[in-house]
Backbone as numpy.savetxt, mean C-alpha at the origin, in Angstrom:
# Nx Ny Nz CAx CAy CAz Cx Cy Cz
-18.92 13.60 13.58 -17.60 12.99 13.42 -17.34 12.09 14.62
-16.67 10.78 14.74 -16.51 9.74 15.51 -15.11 9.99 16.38
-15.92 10.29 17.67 -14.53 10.56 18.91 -12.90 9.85 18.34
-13.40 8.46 18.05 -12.10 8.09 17.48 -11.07 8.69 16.58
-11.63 9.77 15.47 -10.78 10.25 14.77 -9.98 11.08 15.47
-9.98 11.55 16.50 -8.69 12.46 17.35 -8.34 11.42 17.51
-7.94 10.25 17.83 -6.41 9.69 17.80 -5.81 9.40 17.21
-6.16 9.75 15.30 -5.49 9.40 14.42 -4.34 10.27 14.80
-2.84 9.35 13.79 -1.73 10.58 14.32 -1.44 11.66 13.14
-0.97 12.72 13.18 -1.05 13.91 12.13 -0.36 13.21 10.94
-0.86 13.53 9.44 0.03 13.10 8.39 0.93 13.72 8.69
2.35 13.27 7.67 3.36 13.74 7.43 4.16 13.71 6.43
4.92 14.63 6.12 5.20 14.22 4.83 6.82 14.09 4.69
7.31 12.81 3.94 8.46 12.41 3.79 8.94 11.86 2.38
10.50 11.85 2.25 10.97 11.52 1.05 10.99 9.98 1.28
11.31 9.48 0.58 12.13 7.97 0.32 12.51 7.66 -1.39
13.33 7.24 -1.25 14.53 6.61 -2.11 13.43 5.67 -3.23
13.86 5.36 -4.17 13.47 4.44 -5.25 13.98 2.94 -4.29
12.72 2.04 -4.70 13.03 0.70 -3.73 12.19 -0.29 -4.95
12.77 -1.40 -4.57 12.38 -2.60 -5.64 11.51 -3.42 -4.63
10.45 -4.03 -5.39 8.98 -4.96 -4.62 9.18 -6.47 -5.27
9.06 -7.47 -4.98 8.52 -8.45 -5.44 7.18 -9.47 -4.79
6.17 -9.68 -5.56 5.14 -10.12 -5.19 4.34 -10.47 -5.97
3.17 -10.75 -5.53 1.63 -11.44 -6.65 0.75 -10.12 -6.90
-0.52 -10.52 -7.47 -0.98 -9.10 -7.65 -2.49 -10.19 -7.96
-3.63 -8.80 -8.21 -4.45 -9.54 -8.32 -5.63 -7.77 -8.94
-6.42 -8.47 -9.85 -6.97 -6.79 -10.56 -8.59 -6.59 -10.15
-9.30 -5.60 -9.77 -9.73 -5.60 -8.79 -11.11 -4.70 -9.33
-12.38 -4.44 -8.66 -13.02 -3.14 -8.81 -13.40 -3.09 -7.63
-13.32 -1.25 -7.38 -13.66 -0.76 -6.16 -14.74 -2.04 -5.18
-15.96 -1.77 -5.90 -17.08 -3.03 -4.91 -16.72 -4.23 -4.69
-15.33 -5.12 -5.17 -15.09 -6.48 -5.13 -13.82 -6.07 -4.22
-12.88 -5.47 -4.06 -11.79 -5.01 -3.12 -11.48 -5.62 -1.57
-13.19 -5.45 -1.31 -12.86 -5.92 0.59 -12.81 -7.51 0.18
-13.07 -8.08 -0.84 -13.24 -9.67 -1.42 -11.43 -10.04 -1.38
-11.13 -9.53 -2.59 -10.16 -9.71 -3.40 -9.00 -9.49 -2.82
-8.55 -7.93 -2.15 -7.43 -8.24 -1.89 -6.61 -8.63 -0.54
-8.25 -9.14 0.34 -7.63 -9.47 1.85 -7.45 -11.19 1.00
-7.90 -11.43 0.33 -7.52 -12.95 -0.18 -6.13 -13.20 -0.60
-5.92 -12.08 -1.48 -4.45 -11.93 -2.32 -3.28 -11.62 -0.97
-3.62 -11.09 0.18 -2.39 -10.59 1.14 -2.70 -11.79 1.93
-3.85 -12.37 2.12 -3.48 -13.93 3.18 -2.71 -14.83 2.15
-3.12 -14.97 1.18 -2.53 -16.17 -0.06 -0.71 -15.75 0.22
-0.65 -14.40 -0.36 1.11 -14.00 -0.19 1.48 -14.52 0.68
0.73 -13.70 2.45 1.49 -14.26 3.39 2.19 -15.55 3.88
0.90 -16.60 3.46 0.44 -17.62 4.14 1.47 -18.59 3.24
2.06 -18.73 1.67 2.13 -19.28 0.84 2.87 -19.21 0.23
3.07 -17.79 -0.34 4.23 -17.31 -1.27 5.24 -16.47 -0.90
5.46 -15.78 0.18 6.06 -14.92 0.68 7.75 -15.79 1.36
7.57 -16.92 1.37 8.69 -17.80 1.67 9.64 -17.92 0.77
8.93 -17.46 -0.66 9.71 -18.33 -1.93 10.49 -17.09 -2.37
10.47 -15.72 -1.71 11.20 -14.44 -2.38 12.37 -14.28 -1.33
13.94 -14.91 -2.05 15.35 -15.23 -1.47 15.71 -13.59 -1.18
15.26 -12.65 -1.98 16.37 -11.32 -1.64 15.82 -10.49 -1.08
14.76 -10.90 0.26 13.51 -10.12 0.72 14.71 -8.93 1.84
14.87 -7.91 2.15 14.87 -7.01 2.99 14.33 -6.18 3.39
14.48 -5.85 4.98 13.43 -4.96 6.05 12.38 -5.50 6.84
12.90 -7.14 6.89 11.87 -7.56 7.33 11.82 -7.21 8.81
10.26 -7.20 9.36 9.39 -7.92 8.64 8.31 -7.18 7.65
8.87 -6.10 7.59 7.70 -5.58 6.71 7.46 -6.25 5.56
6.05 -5.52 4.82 6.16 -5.89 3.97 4.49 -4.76 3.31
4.28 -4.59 2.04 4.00 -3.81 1.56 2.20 -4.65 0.48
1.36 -3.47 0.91 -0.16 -3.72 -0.21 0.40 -2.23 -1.09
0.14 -2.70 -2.05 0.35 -1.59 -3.20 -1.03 -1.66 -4.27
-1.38 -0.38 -4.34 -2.24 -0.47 -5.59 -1.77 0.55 -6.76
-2.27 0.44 -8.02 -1.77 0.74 -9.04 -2.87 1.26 -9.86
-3.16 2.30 -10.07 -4.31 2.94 -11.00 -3.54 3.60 -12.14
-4.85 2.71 -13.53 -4.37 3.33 -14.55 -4.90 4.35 -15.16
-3.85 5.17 -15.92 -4.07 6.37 -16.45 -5.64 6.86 -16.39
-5.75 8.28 -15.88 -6.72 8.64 -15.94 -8.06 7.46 -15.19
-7.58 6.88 -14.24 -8.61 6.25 -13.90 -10.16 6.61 -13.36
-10.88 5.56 -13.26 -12.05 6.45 -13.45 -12.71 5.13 -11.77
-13.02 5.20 -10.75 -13.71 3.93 -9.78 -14.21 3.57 -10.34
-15.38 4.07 -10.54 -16.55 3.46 -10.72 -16.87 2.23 -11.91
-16.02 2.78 -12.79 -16.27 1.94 -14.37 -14.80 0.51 -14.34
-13.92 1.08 -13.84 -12.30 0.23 -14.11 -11.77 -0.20 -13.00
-11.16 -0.95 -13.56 -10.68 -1.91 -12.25 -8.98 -1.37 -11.94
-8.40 -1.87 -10.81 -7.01 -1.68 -10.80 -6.66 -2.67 -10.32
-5.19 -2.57 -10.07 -4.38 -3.72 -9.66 -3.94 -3.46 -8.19
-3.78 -4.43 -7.22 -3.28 -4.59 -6.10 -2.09 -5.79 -5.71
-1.15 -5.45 -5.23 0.63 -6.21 -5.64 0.43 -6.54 -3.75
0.35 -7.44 -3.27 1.17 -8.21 -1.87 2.56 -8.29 -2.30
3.36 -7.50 -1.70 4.71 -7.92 -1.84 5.43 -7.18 -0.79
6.90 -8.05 -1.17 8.45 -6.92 0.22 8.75 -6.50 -0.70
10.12 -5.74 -0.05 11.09 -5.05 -0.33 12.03 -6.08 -0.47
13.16 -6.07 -1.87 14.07 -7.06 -2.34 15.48 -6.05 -2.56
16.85 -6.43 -2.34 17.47 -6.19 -2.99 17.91 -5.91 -4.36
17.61 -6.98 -5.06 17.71 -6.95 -5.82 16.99 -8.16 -6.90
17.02 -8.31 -8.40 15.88 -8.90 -9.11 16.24 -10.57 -9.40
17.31 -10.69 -8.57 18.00 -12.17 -9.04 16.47 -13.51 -8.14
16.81 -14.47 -8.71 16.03 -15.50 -7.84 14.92 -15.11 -7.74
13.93 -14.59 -8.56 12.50 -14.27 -8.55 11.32 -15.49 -8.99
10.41 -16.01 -7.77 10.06 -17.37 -8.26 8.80 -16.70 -9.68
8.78 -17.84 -10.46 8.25 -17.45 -11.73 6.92 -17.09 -11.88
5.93 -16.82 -11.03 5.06 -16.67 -10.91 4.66 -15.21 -10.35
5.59 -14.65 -9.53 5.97 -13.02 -9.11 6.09 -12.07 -10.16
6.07 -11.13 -9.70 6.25 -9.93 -10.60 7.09 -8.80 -9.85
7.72 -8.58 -10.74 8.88 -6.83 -9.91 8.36 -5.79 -9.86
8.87 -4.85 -9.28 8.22 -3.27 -9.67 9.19 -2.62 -8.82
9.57 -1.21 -9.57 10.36 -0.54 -9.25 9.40 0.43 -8.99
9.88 0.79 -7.47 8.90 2.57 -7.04 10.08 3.38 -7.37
9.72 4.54 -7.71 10.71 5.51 -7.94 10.71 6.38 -6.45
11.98 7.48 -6.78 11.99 8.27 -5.58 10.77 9.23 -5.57
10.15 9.68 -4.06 8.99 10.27 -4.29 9.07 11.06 -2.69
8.44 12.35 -3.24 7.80 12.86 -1.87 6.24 12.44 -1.62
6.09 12.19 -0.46 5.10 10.91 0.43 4.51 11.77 1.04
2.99 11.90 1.11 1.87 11.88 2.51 1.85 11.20 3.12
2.51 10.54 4.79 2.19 9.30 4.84 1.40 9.58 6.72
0.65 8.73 6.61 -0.64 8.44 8.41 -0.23 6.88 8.36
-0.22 7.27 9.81 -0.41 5.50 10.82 -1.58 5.52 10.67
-2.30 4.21 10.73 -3.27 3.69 10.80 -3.45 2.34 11.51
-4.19 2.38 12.73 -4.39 1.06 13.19 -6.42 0.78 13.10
-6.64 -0.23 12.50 -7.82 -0.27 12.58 -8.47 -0.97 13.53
-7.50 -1.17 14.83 -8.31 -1.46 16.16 -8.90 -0.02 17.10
-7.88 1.49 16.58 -8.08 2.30 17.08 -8.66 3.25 16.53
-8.66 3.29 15.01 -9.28 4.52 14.67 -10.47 4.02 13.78
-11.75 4.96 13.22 -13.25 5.16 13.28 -12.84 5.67 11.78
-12.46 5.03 10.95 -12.55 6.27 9.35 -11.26 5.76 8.46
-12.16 6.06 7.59 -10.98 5.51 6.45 -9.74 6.27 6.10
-8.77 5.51 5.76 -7.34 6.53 5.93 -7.39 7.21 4.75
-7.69 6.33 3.76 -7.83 6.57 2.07 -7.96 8.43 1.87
-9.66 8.77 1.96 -10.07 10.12 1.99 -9.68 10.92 2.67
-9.08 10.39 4.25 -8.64 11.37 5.00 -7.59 12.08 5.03
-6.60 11.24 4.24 -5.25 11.50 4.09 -5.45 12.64 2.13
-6.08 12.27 1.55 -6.70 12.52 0.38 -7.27 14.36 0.79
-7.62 13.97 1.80 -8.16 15.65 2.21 -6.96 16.62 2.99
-6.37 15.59 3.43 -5.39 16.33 3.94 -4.14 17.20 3.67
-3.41 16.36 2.15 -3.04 16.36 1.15 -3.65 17.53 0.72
-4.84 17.93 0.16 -5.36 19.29 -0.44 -5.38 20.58 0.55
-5.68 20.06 1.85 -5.68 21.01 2.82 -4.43 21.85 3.41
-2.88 21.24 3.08 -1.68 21.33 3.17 -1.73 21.98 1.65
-2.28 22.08 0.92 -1.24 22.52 -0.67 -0.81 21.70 -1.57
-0.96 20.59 -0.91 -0.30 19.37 -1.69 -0.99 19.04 -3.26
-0.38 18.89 -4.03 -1.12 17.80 -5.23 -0.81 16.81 -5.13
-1.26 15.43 -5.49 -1.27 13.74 -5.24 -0.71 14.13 -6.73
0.56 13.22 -7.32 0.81 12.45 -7.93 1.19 11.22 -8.09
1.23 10.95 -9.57 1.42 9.53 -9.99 -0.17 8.87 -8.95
-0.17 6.95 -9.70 -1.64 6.39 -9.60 -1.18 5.37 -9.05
-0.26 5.47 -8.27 -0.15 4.81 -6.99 -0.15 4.83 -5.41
0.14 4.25 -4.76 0.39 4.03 -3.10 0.50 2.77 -2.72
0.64 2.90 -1.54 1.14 1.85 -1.13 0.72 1.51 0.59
0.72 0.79 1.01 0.57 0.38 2.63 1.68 0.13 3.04
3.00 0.34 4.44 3.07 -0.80 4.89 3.05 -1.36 6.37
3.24 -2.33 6.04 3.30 -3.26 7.52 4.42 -3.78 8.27
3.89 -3.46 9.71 5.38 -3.97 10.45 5.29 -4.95 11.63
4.62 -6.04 11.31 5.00 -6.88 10.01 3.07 -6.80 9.69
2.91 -7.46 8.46 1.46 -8.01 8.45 1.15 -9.06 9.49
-0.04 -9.04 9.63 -0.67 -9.77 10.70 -2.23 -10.16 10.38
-2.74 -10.11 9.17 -4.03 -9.95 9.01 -4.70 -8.84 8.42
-6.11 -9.03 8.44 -6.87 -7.70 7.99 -6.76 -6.88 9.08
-6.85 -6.90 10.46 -6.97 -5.77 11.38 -4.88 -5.18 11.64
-4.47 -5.75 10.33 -2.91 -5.06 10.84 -2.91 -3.83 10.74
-1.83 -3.07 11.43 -1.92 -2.05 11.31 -0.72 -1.14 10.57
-0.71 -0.12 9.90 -0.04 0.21 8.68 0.17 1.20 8.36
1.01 1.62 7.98 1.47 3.11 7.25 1.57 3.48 5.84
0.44 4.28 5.48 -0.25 4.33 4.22 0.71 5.88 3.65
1.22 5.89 2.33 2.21 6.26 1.64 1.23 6.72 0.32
1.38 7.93 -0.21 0.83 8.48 -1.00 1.72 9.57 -1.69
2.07 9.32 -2.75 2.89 10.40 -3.31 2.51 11.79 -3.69
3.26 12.70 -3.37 2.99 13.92 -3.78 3.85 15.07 -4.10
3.20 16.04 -4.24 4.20 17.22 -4.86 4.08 18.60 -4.53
């Protein structure tokens, strides 16, 4: 195991409120991912992220992925959403898409990938089982404060029960 993983910081687990997203998205398979969606979060940042009027909390802002039912890696693809946090659904440029997260209890780890040696994904995934936890629903989410690139660093959100 890589010295670095002792400085990850301990999961934790928290509520949060139902919150509204607006952003682009882009559909994905596991092996095309490191391609696809650092393209889709520079494109948001760089491009489209100007054009969403009811953005709040900035500067964050949120990678979301979305697995469908019963998903399977290896064979299916999923979706990945670049987007903020909005007030509300007015003034949405036409090319965006909404999504409502519901209220949820959260696994959530910092992650900086200048400091830590390991993926947050499995670790937090193990950790989650190792606490008692079950993962529901076929989502999560990242976020950022603010984005800055691929080496930003982020707080990864995993629902559970």
């Amino acid at each position: 195991m890589s010295e670095q993983i002792s400085t990850a910081v301990e999961p934790k687990v928290v509520k949060k409120s139902n919150f509204k997203v607006v952003g682009t998205y882009c559909q994905t398979m596991m092996d095309e991912r490191n391609v696809k969606i650092p393209r889709l979060m520079e494109r948001f940042h760089t491009s489209k992220l100007h054009e969403v009027k009811n953005r709040i909390n900035r500067p964050c802002s949120i990678g979301m992925f979305v697995d469908p039912p019963n998903w399977n890696e290896d064979t299916e693809s999923f979706y990945w959403i670049a987007a903020v946090e909005v007030d509300s659904y007015e003034k949405i440029p036409q090319d965006m898409i909404t999504k409502t997260i519901p209220a949820h209890t959260y696994a959530v780890i910092e992650y900086d990938p200048s400091v830590h040696d390991f993926d947050p994904y499995p670790y937090l995934h193990k950790w989650i089982k190792e606490k008692g936890y079950t993962p529901v629903d076929s989502f999560g989410f990242e976020v950022y404060h603010p984005y800055t690139g691929s080496k930003t660093k982020y707080s990864l959100y995993l629902p559970i029960e």
